[in-house]
TORNULO-168180 format. One record per atom (N, C-alpha, C): residue number from 1; residue in one letter; atom name; y, z, x. Coordinates in steps of 0.05 Angstrom, whole numbers, always signed. Last residue first. Layout:
N
NUM; a; CA; Y; Z; X
...
//
This chain:
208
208; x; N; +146; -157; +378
208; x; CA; +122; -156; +355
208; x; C; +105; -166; +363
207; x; N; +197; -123; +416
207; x; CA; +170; -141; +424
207; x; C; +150; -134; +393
206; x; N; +254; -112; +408
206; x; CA; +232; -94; +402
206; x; C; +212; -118; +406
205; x; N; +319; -125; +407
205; x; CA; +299; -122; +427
205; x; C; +266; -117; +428
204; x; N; +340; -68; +364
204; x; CA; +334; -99; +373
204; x; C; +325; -89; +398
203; x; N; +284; -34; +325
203; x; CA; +308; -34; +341
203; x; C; +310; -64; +355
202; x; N; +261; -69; +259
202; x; CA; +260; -60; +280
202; x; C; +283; -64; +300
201; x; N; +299; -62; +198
201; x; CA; +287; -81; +217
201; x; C; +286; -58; +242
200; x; N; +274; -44; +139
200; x; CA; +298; -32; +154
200; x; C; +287; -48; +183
199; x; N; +288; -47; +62
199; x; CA; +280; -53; +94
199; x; C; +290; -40; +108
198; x; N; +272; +2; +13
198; x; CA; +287; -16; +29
198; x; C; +275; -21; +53
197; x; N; +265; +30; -53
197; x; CA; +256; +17; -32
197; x; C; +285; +8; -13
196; x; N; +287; +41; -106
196; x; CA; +293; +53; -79
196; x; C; +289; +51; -58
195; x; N; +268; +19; -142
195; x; CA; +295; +2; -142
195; x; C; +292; +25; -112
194; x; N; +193; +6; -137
194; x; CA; +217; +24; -139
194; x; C; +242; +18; -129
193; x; N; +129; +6; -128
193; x; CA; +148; -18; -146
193; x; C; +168; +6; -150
192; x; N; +89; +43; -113
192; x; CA; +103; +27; -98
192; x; C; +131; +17; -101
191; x; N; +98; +101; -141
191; x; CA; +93; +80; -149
191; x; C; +111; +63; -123
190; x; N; +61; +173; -147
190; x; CA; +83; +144; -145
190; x; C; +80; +124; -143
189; x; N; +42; +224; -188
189; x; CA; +37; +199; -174
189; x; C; +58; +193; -167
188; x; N; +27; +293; -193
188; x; CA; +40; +273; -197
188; x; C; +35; +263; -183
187; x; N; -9; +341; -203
187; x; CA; -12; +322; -227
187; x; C; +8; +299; -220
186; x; N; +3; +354; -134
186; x; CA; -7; +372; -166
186; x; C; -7; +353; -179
185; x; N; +40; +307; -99
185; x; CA; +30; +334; -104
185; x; C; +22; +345; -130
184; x; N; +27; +248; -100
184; x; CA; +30; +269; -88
184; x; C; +28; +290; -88
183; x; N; -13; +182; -85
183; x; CA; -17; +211; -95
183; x; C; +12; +227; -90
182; x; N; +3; +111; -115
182; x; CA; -6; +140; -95
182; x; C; -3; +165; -102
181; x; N; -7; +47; -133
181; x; CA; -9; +84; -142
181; x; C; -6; +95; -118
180; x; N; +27; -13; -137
180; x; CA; +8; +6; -122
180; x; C; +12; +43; -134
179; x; N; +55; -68; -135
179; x; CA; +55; -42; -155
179; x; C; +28; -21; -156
178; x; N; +84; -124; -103
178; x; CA; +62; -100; -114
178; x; C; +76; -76; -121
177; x; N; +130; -146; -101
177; x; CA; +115; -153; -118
177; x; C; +86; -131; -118
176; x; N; +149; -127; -64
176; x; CA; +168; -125; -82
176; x; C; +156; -137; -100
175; x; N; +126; -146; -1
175; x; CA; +128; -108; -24
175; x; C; +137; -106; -48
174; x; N; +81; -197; -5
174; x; CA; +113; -188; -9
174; x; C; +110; -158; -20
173; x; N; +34; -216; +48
173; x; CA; +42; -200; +18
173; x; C; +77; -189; +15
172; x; N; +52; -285; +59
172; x; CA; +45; -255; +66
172; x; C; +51; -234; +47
171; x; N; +72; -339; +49
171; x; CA; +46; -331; +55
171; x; C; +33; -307; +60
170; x; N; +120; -348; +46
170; x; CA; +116; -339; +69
170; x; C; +76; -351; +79
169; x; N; +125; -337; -7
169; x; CA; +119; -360; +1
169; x; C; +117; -368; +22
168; x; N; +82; -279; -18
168; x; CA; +103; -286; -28
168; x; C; +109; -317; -11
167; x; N; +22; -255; -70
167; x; CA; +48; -264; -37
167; x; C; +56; -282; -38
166; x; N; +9; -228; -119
166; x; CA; +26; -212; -97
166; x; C; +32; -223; -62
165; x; N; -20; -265; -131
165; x; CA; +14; -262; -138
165; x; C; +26; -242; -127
164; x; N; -64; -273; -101
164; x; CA; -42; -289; -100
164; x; C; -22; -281; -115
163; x; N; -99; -221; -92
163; x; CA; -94; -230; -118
163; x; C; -59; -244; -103
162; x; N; -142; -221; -44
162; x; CA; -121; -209; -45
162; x; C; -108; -220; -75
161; x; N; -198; -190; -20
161; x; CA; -191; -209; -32
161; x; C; -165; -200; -49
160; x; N; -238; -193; +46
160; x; CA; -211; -178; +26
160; x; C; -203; -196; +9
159; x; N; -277; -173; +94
159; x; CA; -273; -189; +77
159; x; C; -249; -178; +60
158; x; N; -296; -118; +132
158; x; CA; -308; -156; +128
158; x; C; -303; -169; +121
157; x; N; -282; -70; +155
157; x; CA; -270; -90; +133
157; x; C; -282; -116; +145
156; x; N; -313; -18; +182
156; x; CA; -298; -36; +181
156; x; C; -300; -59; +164
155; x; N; -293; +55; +157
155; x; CA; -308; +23; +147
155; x; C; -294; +5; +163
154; x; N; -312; +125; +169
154; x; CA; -300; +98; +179
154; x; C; -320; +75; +170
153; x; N; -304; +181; +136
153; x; CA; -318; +154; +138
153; x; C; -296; +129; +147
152; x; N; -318; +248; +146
152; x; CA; -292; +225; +161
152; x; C; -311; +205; +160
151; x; N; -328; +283; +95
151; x; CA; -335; +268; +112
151; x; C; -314; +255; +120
150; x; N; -305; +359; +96
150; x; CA; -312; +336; +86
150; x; C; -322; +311; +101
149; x; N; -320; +410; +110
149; x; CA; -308; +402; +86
149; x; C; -304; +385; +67
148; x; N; -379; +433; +135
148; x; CA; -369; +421; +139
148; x; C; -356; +414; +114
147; x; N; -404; +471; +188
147; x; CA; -393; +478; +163
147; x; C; -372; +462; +148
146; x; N; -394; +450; +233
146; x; CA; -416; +467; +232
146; x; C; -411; +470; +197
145; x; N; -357; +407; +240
145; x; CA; -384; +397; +244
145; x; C; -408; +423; +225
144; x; N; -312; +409; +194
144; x; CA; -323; +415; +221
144; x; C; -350; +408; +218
143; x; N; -335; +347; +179
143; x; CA; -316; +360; +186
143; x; C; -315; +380; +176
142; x; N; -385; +298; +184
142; x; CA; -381; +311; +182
142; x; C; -359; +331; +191
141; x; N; -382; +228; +193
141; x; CA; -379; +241; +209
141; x; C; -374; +274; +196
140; x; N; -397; +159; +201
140; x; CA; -391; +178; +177
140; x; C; -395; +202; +196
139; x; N; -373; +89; +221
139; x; CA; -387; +122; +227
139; x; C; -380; +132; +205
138; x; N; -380; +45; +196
138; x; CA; -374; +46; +223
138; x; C; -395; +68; +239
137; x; N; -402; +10; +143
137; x; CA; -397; +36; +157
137; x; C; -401; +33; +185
136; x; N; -370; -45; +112
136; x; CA; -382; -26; +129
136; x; C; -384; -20; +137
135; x; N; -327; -65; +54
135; x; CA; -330; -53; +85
135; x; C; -353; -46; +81
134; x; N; -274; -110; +20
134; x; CA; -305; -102; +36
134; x; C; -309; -89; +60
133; x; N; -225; -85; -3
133; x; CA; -226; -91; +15
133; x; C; -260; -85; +20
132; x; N; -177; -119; -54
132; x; CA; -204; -102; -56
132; x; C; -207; -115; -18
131; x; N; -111; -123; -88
131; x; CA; -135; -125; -58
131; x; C; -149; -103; -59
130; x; N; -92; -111; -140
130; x; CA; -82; -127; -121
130; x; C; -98; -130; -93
129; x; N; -143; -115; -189
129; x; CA; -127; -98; -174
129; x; C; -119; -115; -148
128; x; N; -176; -146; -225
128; x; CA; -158; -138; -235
128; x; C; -135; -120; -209
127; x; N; -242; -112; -219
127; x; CA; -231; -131; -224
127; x; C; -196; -119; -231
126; x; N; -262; -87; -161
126; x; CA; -254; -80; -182
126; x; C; -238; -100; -195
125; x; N; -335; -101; -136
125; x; CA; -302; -92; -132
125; x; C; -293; -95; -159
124; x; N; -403; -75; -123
124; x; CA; -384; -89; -132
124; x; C; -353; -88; -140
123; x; N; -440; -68; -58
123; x; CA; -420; -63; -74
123; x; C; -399; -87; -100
122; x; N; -468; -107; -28
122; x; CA; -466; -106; -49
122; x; C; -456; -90; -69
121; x; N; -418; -148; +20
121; x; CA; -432; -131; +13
121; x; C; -443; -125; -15
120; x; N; -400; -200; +17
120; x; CA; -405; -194; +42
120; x; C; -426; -161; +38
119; x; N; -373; -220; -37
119; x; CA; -385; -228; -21
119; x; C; -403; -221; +1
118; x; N; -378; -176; -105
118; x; CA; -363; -179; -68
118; x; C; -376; -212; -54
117; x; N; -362; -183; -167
117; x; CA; -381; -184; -154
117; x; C; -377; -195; -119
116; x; N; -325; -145; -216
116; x; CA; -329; -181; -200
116; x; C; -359; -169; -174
115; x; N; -309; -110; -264
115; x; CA; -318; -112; -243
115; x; C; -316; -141; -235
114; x; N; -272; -65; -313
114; x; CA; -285; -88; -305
114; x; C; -288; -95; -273
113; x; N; -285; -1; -330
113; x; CA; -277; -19; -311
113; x; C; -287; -44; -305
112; x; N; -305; +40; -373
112; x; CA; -298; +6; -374
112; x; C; -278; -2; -360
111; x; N; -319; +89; -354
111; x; CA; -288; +83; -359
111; x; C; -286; +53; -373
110; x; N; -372; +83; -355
110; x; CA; -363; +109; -371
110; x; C; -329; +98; -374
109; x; N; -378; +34; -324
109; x; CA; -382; +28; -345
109; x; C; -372; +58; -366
108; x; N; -356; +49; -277
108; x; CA; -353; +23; -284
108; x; C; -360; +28; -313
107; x; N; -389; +106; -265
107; x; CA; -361; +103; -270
107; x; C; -349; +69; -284
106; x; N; -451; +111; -284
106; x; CA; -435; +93; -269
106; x; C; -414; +91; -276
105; x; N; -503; +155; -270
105; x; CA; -474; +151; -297
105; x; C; -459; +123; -278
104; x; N; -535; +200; -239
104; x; CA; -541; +170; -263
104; x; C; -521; +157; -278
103; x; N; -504; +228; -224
103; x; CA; -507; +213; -202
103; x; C; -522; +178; -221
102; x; N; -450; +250; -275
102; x; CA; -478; +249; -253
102; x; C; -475; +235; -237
101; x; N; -382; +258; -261
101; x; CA; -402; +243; -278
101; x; C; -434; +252; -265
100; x; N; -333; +295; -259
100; x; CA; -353; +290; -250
100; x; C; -381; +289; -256
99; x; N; -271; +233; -253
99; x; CA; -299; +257; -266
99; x; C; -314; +250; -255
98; x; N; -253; +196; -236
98; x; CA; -248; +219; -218
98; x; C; -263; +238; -243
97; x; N; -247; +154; -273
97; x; CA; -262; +158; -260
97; x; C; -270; +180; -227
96; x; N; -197; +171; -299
96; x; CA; -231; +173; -309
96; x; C; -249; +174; -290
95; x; N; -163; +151; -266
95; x; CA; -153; +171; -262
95; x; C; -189; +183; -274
94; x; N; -171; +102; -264
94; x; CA; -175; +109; -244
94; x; C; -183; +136; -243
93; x; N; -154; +87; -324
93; x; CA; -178; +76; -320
93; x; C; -184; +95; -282
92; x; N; -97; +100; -309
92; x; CA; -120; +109; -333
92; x; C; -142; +122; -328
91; x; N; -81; +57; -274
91; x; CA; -84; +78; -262
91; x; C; -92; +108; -283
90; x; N; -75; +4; -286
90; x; CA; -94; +10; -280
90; x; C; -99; +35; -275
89; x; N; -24; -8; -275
89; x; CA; -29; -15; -301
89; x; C; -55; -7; -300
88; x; N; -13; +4; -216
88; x; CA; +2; +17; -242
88; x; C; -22; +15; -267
87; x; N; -73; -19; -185
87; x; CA; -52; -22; -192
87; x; C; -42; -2; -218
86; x; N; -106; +4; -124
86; x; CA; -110; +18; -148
86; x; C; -71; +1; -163
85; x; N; -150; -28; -87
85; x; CA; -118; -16; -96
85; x; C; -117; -6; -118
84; x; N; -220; -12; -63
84; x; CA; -195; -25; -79
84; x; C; -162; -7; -87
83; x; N; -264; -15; -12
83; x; CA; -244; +1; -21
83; x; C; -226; -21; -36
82; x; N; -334; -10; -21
82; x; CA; -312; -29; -21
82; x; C; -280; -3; -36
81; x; N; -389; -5; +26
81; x; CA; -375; -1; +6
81; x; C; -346; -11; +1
80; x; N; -450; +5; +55
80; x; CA; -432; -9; +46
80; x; C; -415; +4; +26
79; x; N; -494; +43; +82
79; x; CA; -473; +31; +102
79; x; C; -457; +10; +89
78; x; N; -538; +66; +49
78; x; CA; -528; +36; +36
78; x; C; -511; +21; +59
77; x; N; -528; +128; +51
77; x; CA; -554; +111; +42
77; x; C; -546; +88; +53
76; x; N; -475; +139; +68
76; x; CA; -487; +140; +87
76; x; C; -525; +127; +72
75; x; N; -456; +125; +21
75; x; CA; -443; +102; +39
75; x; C; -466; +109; +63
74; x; N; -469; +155; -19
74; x; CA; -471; +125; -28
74; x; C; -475; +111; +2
73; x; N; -448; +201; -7
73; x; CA; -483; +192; +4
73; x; C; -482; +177; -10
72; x; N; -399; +195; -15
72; x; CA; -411; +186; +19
72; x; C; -436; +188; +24
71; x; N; -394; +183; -72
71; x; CA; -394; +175; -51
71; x; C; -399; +160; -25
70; x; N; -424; +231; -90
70; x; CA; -439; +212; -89
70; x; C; -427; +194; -72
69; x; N; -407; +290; -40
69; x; CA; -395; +266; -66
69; x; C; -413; +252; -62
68; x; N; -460; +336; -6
68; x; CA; -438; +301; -5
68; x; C; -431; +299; -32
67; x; N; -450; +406; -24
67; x; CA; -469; +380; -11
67; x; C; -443; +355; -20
66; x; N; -419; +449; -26
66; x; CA; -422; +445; -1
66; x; C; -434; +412; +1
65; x; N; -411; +466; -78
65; x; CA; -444; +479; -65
65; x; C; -439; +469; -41
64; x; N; -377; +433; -84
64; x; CA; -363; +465; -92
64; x; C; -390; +478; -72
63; x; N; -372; +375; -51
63; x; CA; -378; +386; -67
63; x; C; -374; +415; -65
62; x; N; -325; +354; +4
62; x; CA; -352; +364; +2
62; x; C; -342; +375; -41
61; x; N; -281; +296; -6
61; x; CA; -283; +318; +5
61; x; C; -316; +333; +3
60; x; N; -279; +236; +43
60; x; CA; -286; +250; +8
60; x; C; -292; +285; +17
59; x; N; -239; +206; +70
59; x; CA; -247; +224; +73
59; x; C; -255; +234; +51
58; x; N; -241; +141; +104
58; x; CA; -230; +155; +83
58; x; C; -250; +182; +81
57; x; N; -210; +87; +141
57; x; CA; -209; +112; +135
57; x; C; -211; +120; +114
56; x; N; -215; +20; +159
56; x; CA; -213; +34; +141
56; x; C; -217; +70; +144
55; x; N; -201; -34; +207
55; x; CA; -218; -8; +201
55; x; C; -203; +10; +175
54; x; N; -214; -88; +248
54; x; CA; -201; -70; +229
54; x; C; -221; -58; +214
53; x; N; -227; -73; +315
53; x; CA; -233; -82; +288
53; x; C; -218; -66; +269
52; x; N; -161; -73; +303
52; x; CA; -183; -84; +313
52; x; C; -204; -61; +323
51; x; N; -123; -40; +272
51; x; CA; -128; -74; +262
51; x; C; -154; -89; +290
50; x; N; -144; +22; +242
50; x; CA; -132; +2; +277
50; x; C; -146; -29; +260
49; x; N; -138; +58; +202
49; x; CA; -145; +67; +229
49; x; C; -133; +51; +254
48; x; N; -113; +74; +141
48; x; CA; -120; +47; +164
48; x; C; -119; +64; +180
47; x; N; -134; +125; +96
47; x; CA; -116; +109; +106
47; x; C; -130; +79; +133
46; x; N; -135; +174; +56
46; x; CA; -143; +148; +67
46; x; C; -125; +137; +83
45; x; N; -150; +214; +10
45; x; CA; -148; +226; +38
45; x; C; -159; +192; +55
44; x; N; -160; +193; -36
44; x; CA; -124; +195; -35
44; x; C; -118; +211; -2
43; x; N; -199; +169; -80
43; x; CA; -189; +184; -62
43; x; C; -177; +192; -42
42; x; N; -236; +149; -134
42; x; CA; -214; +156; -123
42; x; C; -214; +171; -104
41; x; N; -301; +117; -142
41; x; CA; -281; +138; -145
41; x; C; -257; +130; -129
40; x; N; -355; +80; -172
40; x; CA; -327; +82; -161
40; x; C; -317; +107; -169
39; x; N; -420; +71; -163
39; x; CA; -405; +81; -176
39; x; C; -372; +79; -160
38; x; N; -486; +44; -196
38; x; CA; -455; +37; -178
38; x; C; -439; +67; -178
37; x; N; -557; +46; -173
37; x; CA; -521; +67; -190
37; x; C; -503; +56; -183
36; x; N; -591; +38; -131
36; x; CA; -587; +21; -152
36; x; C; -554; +25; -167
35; x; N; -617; +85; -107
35; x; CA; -632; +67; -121
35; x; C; -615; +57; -140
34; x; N; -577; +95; -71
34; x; CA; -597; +85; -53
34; x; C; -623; +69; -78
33; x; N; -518; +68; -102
33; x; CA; -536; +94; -91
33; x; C; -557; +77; -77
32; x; N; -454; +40; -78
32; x; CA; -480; +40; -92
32; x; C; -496; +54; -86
31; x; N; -384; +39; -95
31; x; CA; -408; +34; -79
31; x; C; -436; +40; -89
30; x; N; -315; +38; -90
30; x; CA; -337; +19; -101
30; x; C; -363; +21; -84
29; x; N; -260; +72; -84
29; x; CA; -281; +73; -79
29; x; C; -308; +60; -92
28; x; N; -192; +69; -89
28; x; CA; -216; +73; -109
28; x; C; -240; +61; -98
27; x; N; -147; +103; -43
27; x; CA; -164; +82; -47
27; x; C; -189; +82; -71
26; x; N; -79; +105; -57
26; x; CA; -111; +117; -65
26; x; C; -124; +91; -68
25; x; N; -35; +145; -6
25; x; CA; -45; +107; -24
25; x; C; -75; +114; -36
24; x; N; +9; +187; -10
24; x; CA; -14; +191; -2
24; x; C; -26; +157; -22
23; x; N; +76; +199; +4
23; x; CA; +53; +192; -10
23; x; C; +31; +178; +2
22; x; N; +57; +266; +35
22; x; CA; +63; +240; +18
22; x; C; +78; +224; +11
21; x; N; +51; +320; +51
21; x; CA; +40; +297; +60
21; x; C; +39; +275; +40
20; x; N; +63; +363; +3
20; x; CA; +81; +358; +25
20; x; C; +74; +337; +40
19; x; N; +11; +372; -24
19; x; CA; +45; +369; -34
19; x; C; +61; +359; -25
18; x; N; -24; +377; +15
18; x; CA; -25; +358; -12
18; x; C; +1; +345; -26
17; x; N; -10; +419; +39
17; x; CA; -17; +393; +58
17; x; C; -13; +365; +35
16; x; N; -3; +468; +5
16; x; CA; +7; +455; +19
16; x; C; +9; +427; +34
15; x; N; -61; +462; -20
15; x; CA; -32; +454; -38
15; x; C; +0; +448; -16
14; x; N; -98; +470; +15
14; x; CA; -93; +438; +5
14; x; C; -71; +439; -16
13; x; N; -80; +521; +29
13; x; CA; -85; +502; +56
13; x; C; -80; +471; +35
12; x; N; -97; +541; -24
12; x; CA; -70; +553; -17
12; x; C; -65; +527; +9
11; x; N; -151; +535; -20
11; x; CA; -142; +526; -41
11; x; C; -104; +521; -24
10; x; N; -162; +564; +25
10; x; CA; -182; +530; +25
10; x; C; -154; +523; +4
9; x; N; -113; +620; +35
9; x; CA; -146; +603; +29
9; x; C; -147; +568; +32
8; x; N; -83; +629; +101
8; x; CA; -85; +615; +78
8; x; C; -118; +611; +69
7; x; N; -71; +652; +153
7; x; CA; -78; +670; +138
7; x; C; -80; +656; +106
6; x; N; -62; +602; +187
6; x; CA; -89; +619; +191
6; x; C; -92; +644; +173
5; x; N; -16; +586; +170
5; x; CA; -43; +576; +155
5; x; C; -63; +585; +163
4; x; N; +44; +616; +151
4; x; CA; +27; +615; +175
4; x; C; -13; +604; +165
3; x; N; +98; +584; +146
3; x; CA; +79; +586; +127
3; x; C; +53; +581; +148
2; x; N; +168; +597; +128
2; x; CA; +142; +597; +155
2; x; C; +118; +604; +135
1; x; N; +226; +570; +109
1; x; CA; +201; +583; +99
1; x; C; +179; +577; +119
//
């Protein structure tokens, strides 16, 4: 099946890419308005950029009128914000907070998410989820520039707080103990924690 994308709508472009690019890790979004609002969201266009500095990726998409998700005019007010894991047992409470609440409403409290309070930034993180990662903004970057879909926000990570039972005696996070959400296509998730997993060692020889 050839599926030529210069003749696709907006909609028809993100069912493909959506469906087929995954799984997609969702980061839940912790940040604060310019007067005060917390708010957390979800969103599933993320990823790591480079372990030096280490760096965060994430892309919120534009509003229907075109203007920022609170969001990224959280992040471009404030230059802080905190990305959290989103665990199984948690993913309710995540899924709420992907309404679209005002800008006066604070997801934390419309869903009752419990919270903790960061170190390094004032964002507050999410209680309860296997690693919350403190960041600030690198760059935020409009895409395409002229007409633009969404933001490319780069954070670099200041700080991380990792919930000890997810590592293992090594001292490093074990896979087999987290239980992480991600996206895939239309209404479905996955789940880290799966009898399907496996290792698979690098070719020999391979320099780490």
């Amino acid at each position: 099946m050839y599926v030529d994308f210069d003749g696709l709508s907006a909609r028809q472009a993100y069912h493909w890419l959506a469906s087929t690019v995954t799984p997609r890790p969702v980061a839940w979004v912790s940040s604060l308005s310019a007067e005060g609002v917390p708010n957390l969201a979800p969103f599933s266009f993320f990823q790591v950029v480079t372990h030096t500095p280490p760096t965060l990726l994430i892309c919120p998409l534009v509003n229907s009128d075109g203007s920022m998700k609170d969001t990224a005019a959280n992040i471009a007010a404030t230059g802080e914000f905190v990305v959290n894991l989103v665990p199984f047992e948690l993913v309710n409470a995540m899924n709420q907070t992907s309404f679209g609440y005002d800008r006066t409403t604070s997801e934390f409290d419309a869903a009752q998410v419990a919270s903790l309070p960061s170190e390094k930034v004032k964002p507050r993180r999410v209680a309860g989820v296997p690693a919350s990662f403190e960041c600030r903004l690198a760059s935020i970057t409009p895409y395409p520039a002229d007409t633009p879909s969404c933001y490319m926000v780069l954070g670099e990570v200041v700080a991380a707080h990792i919930d000890e039972r997810i590592v293992g005696a090594n001292g490093q996070v074990d896979p087999a103990r987290l239980d992480t959400v991600s996206r895939l296509g239309a209404d479905w998730y996955g789940r880290t924690k799966a009898d399907s997993n496996f290792e698979l060692k690098r070719p020999e020889g391979w320099a780490r």
